[in-house]
Structure formats: structure tokens, C-alpha cells
C-alpha positions in Angstrom: -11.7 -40.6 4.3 -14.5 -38.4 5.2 -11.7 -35.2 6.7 -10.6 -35.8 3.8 -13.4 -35.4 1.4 -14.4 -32.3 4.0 -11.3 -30.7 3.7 -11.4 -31.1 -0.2 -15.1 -28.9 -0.3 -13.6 -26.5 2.4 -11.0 -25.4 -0.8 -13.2 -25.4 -3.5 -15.7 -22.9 -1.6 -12.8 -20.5 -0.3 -10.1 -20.8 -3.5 -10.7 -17.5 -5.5 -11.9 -17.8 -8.2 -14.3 -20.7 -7.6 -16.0 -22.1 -10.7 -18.5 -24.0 -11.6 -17.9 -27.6 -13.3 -19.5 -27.0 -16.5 -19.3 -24.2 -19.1 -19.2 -21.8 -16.6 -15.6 -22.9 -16.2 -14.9 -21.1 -18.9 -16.8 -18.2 -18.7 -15.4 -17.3 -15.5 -17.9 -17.6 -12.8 -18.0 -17.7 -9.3 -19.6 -19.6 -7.4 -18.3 -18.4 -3.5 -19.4 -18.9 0.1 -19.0 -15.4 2.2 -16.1 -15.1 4.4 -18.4 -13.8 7.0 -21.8 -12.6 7.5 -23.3 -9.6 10.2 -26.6 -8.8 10.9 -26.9 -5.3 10.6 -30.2 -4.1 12.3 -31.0 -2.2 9.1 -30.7 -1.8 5.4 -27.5 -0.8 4.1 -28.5 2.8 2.4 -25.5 3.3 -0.3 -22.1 2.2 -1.4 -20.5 0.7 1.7 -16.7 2.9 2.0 -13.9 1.0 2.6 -10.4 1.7 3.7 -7.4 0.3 6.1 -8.6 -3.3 6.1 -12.5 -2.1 7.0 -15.7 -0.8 5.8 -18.1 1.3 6.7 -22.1 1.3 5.7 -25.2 3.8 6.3 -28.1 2.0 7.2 -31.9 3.6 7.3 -31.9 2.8 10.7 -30.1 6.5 10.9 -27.2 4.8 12.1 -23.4 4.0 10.7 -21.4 0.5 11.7 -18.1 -0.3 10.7 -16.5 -3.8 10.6 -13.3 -4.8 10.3 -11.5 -7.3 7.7 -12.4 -10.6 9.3 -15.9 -8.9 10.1 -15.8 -8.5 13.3 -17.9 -5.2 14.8 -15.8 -1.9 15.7 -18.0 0.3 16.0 -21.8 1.5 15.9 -22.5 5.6 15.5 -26.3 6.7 16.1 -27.7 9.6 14.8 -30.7 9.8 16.3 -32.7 10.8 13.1 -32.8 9.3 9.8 -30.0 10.1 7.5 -28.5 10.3 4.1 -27.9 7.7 1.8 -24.1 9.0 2.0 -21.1 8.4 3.9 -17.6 9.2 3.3 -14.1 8.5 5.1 -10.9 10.7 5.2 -7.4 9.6 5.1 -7.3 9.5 9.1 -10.3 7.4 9.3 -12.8 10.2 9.9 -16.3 9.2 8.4 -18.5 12.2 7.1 -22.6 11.4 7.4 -25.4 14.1 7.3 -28.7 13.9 8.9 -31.5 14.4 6.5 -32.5 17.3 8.3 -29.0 18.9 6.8 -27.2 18.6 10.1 -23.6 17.7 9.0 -21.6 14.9 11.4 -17.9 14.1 11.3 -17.5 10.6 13.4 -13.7 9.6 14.2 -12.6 6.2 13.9 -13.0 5.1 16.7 -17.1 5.9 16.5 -16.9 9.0 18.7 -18.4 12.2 17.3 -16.3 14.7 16.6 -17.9 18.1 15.3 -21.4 18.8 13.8 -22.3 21.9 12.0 -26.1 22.8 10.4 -25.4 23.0 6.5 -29.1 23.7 5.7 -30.0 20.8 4.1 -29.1 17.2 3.6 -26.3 15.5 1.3 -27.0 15.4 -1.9 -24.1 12.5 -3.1 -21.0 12.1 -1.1 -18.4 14.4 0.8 -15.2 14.6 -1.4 -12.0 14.7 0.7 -9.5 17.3 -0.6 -5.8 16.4 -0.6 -5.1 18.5 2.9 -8.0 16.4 4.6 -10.6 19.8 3.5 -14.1 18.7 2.5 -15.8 19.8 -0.6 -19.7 19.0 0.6 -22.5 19.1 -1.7 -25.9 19.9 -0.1 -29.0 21.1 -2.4 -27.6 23.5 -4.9 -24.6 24.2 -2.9 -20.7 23.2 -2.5 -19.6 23.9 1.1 -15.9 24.0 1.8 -14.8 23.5 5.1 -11.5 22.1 7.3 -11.5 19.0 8.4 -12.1 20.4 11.9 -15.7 22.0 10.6 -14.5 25.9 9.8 -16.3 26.6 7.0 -13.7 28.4 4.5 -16.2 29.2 1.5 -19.5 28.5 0.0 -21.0 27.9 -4.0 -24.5 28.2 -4.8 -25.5 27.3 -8.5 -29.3 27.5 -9.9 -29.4 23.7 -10.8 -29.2 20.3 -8.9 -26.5 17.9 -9.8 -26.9 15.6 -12.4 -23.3 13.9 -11.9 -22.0 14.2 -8.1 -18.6 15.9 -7.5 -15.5 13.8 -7.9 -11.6 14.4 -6.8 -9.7 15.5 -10.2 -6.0 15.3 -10.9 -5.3 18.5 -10.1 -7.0 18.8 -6.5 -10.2 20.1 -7.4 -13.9 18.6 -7.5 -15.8 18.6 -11.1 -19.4 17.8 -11.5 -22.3 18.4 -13.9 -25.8 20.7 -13.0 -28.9 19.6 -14.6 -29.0 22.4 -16.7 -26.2 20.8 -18.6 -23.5 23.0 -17.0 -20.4 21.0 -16.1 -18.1 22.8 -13.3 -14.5 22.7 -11.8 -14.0 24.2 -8.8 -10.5 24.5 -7.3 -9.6 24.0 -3.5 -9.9 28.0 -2.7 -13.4 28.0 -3.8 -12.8 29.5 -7.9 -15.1 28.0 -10.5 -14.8 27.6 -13.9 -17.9 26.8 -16.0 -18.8 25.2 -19.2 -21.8 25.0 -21.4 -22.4 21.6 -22.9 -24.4 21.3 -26.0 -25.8 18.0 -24.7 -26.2 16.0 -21.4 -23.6 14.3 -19.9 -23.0 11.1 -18.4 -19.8 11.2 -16.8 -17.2 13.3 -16.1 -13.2 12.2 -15.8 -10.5 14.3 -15.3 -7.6 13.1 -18.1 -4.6 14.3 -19.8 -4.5 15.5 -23.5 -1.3 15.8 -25.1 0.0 16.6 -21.7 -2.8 18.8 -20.1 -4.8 17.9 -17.4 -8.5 18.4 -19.0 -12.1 16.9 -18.2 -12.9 14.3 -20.2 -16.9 14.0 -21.1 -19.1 11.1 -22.0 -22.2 12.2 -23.4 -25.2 9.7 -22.7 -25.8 9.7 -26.5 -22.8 7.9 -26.8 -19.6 10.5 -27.7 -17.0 11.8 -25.8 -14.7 15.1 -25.9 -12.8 16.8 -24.0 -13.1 20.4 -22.0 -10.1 22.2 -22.4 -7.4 22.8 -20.0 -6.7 26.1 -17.5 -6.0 28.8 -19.9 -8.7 27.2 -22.1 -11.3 27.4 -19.9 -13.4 30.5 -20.9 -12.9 29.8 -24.7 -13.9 26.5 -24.2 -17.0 27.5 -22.2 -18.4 29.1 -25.0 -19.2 26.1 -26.9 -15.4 25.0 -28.7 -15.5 21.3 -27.9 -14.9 19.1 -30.5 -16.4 15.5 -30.2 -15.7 13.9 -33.3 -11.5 13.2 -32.5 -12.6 10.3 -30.1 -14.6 7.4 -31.0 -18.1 7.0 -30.3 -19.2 4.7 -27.6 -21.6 1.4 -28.8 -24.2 2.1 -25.7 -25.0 5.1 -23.4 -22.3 5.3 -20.7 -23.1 4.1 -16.6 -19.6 4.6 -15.6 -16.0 5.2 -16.0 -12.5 5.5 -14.7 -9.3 6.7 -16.0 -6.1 5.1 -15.5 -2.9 6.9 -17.3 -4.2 7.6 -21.1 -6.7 4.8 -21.2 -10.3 5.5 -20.2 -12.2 1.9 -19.2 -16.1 2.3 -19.3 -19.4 0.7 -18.2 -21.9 0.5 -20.6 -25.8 0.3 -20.5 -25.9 -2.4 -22.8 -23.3 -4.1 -20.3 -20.8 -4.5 -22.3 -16.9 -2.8 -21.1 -14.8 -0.7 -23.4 -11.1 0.4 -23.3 -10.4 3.2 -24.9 -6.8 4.8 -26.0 -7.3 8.7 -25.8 -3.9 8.7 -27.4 -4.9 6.0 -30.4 -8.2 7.8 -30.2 -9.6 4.1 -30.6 -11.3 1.2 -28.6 -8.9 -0.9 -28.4 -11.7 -3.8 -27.0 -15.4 -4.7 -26.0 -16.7 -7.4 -24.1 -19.3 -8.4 -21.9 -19.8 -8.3 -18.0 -22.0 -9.8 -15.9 -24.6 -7.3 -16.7 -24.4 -8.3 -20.0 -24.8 -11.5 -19.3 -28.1 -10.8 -17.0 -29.7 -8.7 -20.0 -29.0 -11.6 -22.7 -30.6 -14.2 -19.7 -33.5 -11.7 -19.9 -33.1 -9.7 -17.0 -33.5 -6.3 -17.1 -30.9 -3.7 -17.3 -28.6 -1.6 -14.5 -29.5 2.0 -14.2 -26.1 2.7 -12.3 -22.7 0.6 -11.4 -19.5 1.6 -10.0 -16.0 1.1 -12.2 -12.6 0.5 -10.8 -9.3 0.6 -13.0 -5.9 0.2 -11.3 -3.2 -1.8 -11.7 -4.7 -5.1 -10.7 -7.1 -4.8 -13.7 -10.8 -3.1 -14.4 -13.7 -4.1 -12.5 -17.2 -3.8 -12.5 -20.1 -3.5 -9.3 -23.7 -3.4 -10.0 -26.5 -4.3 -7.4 -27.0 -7.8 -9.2 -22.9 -8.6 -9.4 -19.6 -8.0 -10.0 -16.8 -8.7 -12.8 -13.7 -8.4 -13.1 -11.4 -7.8 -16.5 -7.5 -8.4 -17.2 -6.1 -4.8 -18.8 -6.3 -6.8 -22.1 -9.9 -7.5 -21.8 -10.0 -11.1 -20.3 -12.9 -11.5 -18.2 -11.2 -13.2 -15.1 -14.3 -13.9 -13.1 -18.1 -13.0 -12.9 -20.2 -13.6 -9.8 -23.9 -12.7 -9.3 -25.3 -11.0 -5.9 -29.1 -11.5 -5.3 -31.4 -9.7 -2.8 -28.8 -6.6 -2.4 -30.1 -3.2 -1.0 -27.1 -1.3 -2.6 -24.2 -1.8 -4.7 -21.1 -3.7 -3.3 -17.6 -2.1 -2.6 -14.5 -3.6 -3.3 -11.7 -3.0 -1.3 -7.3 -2.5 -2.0 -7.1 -5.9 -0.6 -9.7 -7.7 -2.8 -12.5 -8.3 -0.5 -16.3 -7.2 -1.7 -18.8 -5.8 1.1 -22.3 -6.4 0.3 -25.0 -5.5 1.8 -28.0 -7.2 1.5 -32.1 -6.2 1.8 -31.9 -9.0 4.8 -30.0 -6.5 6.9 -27.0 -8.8 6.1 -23.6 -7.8 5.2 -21.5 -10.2 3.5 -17.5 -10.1 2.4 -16.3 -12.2 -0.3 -12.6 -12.5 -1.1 -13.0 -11.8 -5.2 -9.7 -11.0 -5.4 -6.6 -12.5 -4.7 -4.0 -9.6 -6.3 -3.6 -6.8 -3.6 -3.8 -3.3 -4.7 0.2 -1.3 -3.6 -0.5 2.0 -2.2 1.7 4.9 -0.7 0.5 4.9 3.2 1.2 6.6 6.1 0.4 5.7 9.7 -2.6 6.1 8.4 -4.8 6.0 5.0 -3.4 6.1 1.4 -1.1 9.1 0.8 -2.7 12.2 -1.3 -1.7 12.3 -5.0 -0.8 15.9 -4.4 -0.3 19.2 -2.6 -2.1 22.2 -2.2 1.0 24.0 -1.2 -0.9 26.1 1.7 1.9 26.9 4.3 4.4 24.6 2.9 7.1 27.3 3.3 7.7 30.5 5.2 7.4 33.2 3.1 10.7 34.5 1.6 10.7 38.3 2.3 9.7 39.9 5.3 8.0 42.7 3.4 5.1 40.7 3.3 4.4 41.8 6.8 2.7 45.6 7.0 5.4 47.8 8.9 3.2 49.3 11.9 1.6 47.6 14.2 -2.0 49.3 13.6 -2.1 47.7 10.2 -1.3 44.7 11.2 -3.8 44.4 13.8 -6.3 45.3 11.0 -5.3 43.3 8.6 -5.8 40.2 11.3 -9.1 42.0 12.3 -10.1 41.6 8.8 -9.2 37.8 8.7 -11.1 37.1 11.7 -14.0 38.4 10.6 -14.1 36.4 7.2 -13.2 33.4 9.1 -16.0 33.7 11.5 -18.1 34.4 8.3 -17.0 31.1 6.6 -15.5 33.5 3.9 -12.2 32.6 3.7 -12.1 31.4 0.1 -9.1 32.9 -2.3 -7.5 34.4 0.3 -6.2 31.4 1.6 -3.3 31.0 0.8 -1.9 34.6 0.6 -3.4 34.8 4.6 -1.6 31.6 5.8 1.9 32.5 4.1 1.0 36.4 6.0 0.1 34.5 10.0 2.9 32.0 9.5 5.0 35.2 8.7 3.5 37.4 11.7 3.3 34.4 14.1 7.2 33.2 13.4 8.8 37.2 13.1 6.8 39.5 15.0 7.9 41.1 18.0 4.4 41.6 19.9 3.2 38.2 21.3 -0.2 39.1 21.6 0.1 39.6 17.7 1.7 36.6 17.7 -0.8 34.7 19.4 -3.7 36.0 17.6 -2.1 34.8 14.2 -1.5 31.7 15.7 -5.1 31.3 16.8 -6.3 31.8 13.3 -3.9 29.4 11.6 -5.7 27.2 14.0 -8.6 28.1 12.4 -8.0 28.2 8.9 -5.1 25.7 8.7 -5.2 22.1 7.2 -2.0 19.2 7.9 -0.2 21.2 5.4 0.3 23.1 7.9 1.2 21.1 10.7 4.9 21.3 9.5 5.1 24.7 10.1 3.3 24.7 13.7 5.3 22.3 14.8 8.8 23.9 13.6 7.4 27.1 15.7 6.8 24.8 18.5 10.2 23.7 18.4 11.9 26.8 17.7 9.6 29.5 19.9 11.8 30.3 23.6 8.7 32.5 24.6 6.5 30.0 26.7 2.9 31.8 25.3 3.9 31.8 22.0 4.7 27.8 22.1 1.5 27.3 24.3 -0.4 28.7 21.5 1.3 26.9 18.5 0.7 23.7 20.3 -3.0 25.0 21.3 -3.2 26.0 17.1 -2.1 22.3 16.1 -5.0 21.0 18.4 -7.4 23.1 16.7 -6.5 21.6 13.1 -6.6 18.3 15.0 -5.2 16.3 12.5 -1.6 14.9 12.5 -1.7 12.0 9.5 1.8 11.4 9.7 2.6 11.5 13.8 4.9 14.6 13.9 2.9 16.6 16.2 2.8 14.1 18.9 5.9 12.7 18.4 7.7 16.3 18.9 5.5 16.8 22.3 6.7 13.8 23.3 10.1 14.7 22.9 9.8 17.9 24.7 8.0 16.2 28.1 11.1 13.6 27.9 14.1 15.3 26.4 13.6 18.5 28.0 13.3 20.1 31.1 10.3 22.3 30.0 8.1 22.8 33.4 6.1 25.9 32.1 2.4 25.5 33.1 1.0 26.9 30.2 3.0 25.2 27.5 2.4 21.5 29.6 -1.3 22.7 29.3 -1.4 23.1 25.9 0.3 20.0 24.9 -2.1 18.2 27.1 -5.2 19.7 25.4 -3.5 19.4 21.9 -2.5 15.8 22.4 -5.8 14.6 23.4 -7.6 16.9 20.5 -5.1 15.4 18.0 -6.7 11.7 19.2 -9.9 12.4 19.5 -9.4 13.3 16.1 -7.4 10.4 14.3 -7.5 7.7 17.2 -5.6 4.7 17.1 -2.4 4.3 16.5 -1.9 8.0 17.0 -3.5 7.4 20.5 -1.0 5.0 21.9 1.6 8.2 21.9 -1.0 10.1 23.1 -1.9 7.9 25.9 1.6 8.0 26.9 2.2 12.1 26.6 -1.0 12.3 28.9 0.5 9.9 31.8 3.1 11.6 31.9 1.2 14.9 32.2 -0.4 13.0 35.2 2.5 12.5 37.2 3.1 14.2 40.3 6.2 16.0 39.5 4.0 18.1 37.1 1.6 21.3 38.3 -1.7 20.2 39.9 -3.8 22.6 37.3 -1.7 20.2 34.3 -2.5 17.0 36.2 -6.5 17.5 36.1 -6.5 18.7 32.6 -4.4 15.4 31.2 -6.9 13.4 33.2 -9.8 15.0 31.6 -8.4 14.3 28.4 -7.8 11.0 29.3 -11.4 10.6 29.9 -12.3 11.5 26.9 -10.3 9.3 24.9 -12.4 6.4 26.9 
């Protein structure tokens, strides 16, 4: 009798939702035990990240843990130094901290450092993570654009701070607003188009308007508008926004999200709208848990987070979470006391809270599972940036003597060295993939090849690698495999998959091709880590074996080393 009463209260504390046996039935609310619970040594700093079936959190200890699903500890990443309420993870896993004395830190996922480079000054909100792995990075007054292996490729500087923190639009590029009421879209080469508002804004979205991708603003007074699309942009700048098509919001805005032409929002008063841009209407209002704190008395939220997929619209706030049917059913409520920072909610329905304890807690809030397009790795990017997808077409592209070549690649190095790459990019890629894939002169060759490495991103990984394959001179392919090591990231496994083909499906036996490959391999997982590492584990015993050159053998072992 008693395992059975025992089991019975073990399912009523993990079933999701879990409610309450009197009117809160109704009303939705939770009343959960944690899946797990980890001491921290610290208090959690900012909004924990969370991808692949883990999270990771800042603390103001000046360090950054991660934990996996079932909370167990990965990993642990000191800083030495107090750092920025801010951290950030690319698709491979790559988490992106800053120490507050604005020394920039890329950390892999496996808790290794990777790269650090002095920006000047610490984060002001998070890094944003371009669709080619490229990190827009605000800092002060400034938008530093660099590859995910730390070349810088341009830099912004505006005369205001930032009143709303740059976000990933539809298009590829980052939007945010100044303080002086200046809203901004820069694109992934670094050009910036600039508008005016009349008024301050309170959150930006990027949206579609009869078909054109344009940046939706909420106004803290209540109204919304659009900005107008690309060929609109300097028109619009000058003060053409018309406010009055879209319905006024009841309360000042906290936060919103866009998902197809509906625009779900966060409201002060803690109430959540839907809005049809297409109806131009709210098509409902109801409460949340905030709402439900403010009629109990409490006081307000000054900031929450908003999600809106396809499992349904939910809200996170320091004091709890809710969660909302597309047709405006509140599903479940839950309040979270004592927290240090607002909670994150992962694709697989799990909240991470952190708590001023120096406790992190999961809850499983969420039983639907959110379906994404992955690789090996993270989520799939919702676009291209089209840098080095193709060769170019016509040789002509490529100066006829050799002298103007070599100044032309002159020229490139020096604005690469200068972190002033910017709208160049893309003409000087589709001009090195030419030079380093039709030239004659391998030393020109090589030298392209070297700055791909520099410049390039996993777009253009394809294009290496086809070199790689395709290249009979033994330099060359040493130095497209050294270039692929440089951009160090390989999301979706070619790279390594293709050296492994060549140690053990060809009879290569070139010294400096073997040495590349070994130094590329282990770059590529240093980089990324596991499961990329398991190949690249495997490429680098076989680099070790005795058949191969002695000056190969102790380089693979070094690398193996360092993958320790």
C-alpha cells in the first residue's frame, strides 16, 4: 500500500503540467518539483543560453559552466576577472563571453579556449551569430564584426548607447535602436541604414509587409509601425512612417516575437496580445502570470523574454513563466521565487533557472518538443550569405599580369590585417577562390589561399575543400587544407570526412600535404569538438603510424595533445 501511495505522489510532482487541486486547476498553474538542482559557486549573471540538450550560464564569479539535460556538469571555463553579464553560443557550440575589462573570449564546447582578442571595452548585450557562424559584437558604442575564428572584418561606431540590443533579422542582418532614438540595420558586410524615429522605441522585429521584409516598431507609448523595406530605406529615414494602419497596443510593450504575419507581445500591464499585421487587429488579450502577480499586488516586471514558435507563445520573467495556445489559451503558469536572472526555455521544453542561492534548477514545463532543421551540430541557419558559394563564372575577373595581381592581394592583406575588410567581401572571396583555383603561379596561389583562410566563413568550406580534392600540386593542397584549419569551423563534417578519405583511399605520402591535414584536422576540433573529434581522433592515429614521415608523426601527436 504504501509503494503504492509513493509511486502515486512521484507522478503528480513530475506529470507536466502539475496543478493544484483547487481553482488553480483551472487557471493553469503549476505546481512542479525540479528535475535536478547544481550548486553553482556563484550567481547566475544573465539569461542562461541553451542549445543541443544543454545550457550554459555566466556567473559573477567571472566564470561560465555548462550542464547538460539531465544536469549533470560538462564543463567549467574561468576567466580570471570578472565578466559580462553576457554570454552567447554559435551553431558548433562555441560560447562567446567578454571580460569586463573588454577582453573578448570565444570558449569551444568542450570548455577549452579558443581565441581572445582586446575589443576595448566590455559587452554591452549579447554577441549575435550571423548565418556563416560571423559575430556581430556590440561593445560601447560600437558593432565589431569579426569571423568566427577572431579576424576582425569591420567596425561601426555610432554617437549613442543602445537602447534595444542587436537582434538576427530575416534577412541576415542585426537591427537595434541608439538612445538618441535612432533605429539601425546593418547588413553582414558592415553597410548601415539609419532611421530617425519621432519617438522612443521599445522593440524592434524584423516582419513582412505585403511581402517585404521591413522592421516592425513598437513604441513604448503604445503604437506600432513599420520602417520601410531596402529601397525605402532613405525615404523612410526621413520621417515617412505611418503609425496609425496598426492598432494601438493597451500597455507599453516589454517584449515581442514574430512568427509568420502574426506579432505575439509582452505587455507591462502583463497582459499578452496577438496581433494580425495582415487584419491589422488584435485578434486576443489575456493575462500571464505577471498579470496575475500585479492584480495579487506585486509589483510590476521591468523586462521578460517572449518566445512564439510552433508549440505556442510563451512568456519568462524573473518571478515566472507562462505559456499560451496560438489561440490564446493560457496552458500553464508557474511562479519562480528567489531568481538572480530570468529563466531560459529550451527546443525540448525544459526551463533553466538560476537562482540568487547559487542554484540552478530545470523544470520540464513543456511536454511538446520544438522540430528544427539540424546538422551534426546546432539548428541549421535560416539563410545564406552567398560568400564563396560558387566559382566565379568568367575568368576576366582575374587582372591579366601578374604585377597587378600581386597588388591587388597586397591590397587585401593589408585591409585584412587592418580589420577593414567590410564591403569588399564578397567581391575579394569570389577574386582568391578565382586566383587560388586558375592561377598558374603557386606562390600566388598560396597567398590567395592564405587569405581565404583569413577572411573566409563555412560558406566557404565548400569551395576549399573542392580545391583540396581537385589540386595535383602538393603545396597548393597543403595550403587549402592549412586555409580550412584557419576558418576552423566544419558544421556539417565535410572537411574531415574528405581528409579522411585521402589518408585511406589514396596513396598520398607527400609530407607537406599529411602535415597540413594534421594541423587542419586538429584546428577544425579544437574548434567544434565532439562529434567532429571522433573523426578527428582517428585521421590523427593514423598520422601517428609508423608508415608515415617522422616530422608528420610528432605533429599529429602534438595535436593529439591538445585535443586532451
Amino acid at each position: 500500500m504504501h509503494s503504492f501511495l509513493n509511486k502515486c505522489i512521484f507522478l503528480l510532482l513530475t506529470a507536466v503540467p502539475v496543478f493544484s487541486q483547487t481553482t488553480d486547476r483551472e487557471q493553469g498553474l503549476m505546481t512542479i518539483e525540479p528535475l535536478w538542482r547544481q550548486a553553482l559557486g556563484g550567481e547566475v549573471l544573465s539569461l542562461p543560453d541553451v542549445q543541443a540538450q544543454s545550457a550554459v550560464v555566466a556567473l559573477d564569479s567571472g566564470s561560465i559552466k555548462a550542464y547538460s539535460i539531465s544536469g549533470t556538469p560538462m564543463w567549467s571555463y574561468s576567466a580570471r576577472g570578472r565578466i559580462s553579464p553576457f554570454v552567447t553560443r554559435s551553431r558548433e557550440g562555441t560560447s562567446y563571453l567578454s571580460r569586463t575589462n573588454g577582453t573578448m573570449i570565444a570558449v569551444n564546447r568542450s570548455g577549452r579556449e579558443l581565441w581572445r582578442r582586446n575589443i576595448g571595452s566590455p559587452l554591452s548585450a549579447k554577441v549575435v551569430t550571423g548565418w556563416d557562424g560571423r559575430l556581430f559584437i556590440p561593445a560601447d558604442k560600437n558593432i565589431f564584426c569579426y569571423t568566427a575564428s577572431g579576424n576582425l572584418l569591420w567596425t561601426r561606431s555610432f554617437n549613442s548607447s543602445f537602447s534595444i540590443p542587436p537582434k538576427l533579422d530575416r534577412g541576415g542582418s542585426i537591427i537595434f535602436a541608439l538612445e538618441n532614438n535612432e533605429v539601425y540595420r546593418i547588413d553582414h558586410f558592415g553597410n548601415a541604414y539609419v532611421w530617425a524615429l519621432p519617438a522612443a522605441p521599445a522593440v524592434l522585429l524584423s516582419a513582412e509587409d505585403q511581402q517585404e521584409l521591413k522592421i516592425l516598431v513598437l513604441y513604448r507609448d503604445g503604437t506600432m509601425g513599420f520602417l520601410g523595406d531596402a529601397q525605402e530605406w532613405y525615404t523612410t529615414a526621413q520621417g515617412n512612417i505611418n503609425v496609425s494602419l496598426l492598432p494601438r497596443l493597451p500597455s507599453p510593450p516589454l517584449a515581442a516575437a514574430n512568427r509568420e504575419n502574426n506579432t505575439a507581445a509582452i505587455l507591462s500591464n502583463g497582459s499578452v496580445v496577438l496581433v494580425c499585421l495582415n487584419e491589422k487587429r488584435i485578434l486576443w488579450n489575456t493575462s500571464s502570470h505577471i498579470g496575475e502577480i500585479i492584480r495579487q499586488g506585486g509589483a510590476a516586471e521591468q523586462e521578460a523574454e517572449l518566445i512564439f514558435d510552433e508549440r505556442g507563445i510563451f512568456i519568462l520573467s524573473r518571478n515566472g513563466v507562462s505559456g499560451f495556445s496560438h489561440d490564446g489559451r493560457r496552458i500553464w503558469y508557474m511562479y519562480l521565487h528567489n531568481t538572480a536572472a530570468i529563466p531560459a526555455l529550451g527546443d525540448d521544453g525544459i526551463l533553466y533557472s538560476g537562482g540568487k542561492d547559487w542554484i540552478l534548477s530545470a523544470f520540464k514545463v513543456e511536454n511538446r518538443v520544438l522540430q528544427s532543421r539540424n546538422s551534426i551540430y546546432g539548428p541549421v541557419p535560416d539563410g545564406s550569405y552567398k560568400v564563396g558559394i560558387s566559382f566565379p563564372s568568367v575568368i576576366q575577373e582575374i587582372p591579366l599580369l601578374d604585377f597587378e595581381i600581386r597588388n591587388r592581394l597586397e591590397q587585401i592583406n593589408t585591409a585584412v590585417i587592418s580589420g577593414r575588410v567590410g564591403v569588399n567581401e564578397c567581391s575579394w572571396k569570389s577574386l582568391l577562390l578565382a586566383i587560388s583555383a586558375n592561377h598558374e603561379d603557386i606562390q600566388i596561389r598560396i597567398k590567395a589561399l592564405r587569405l581565404l583562410g583569413q577572411i573566409g566563413s563555412r560558406e566557404t568550406i565548400p569551395l576549399l575543400v573542392s580545391i583540396f580534392r581537385k589540386e595535383t600540386e602538393p603545396i597548393v593542397k597543403a595550403a587549402a587544407a592549412t586555409a580550412i584549419g584557419f576558418i576552423g569551423v566544419d558544421p556539417d563534417g565535410i572537411a574531415i570526412q574528405t581528409f579522411l578519405y585521402t589518408l585511406t583511399q589514396s596513396q598520398m605520402r607527400d609530407e607537406q600535404v599529411l602535415g597540413a591535414i594534421a594541423s587542419a584536422t586538429g584546428a577544425l576540433c579544437r574548434f567544434s569538438g565532439p562529434p567532429l573529434s571522433e573523426t578527428g581522433i582517428k585521421i590523427l592515429n593514423l598520422l601517428t603510424e609508423s608508415s608515415k614521415p617522422s616530422t608528420v608523426r610528432r605533429l599529429a601527436s602534438r595535436e593529439l595533445s591538445s585535443l586532451k
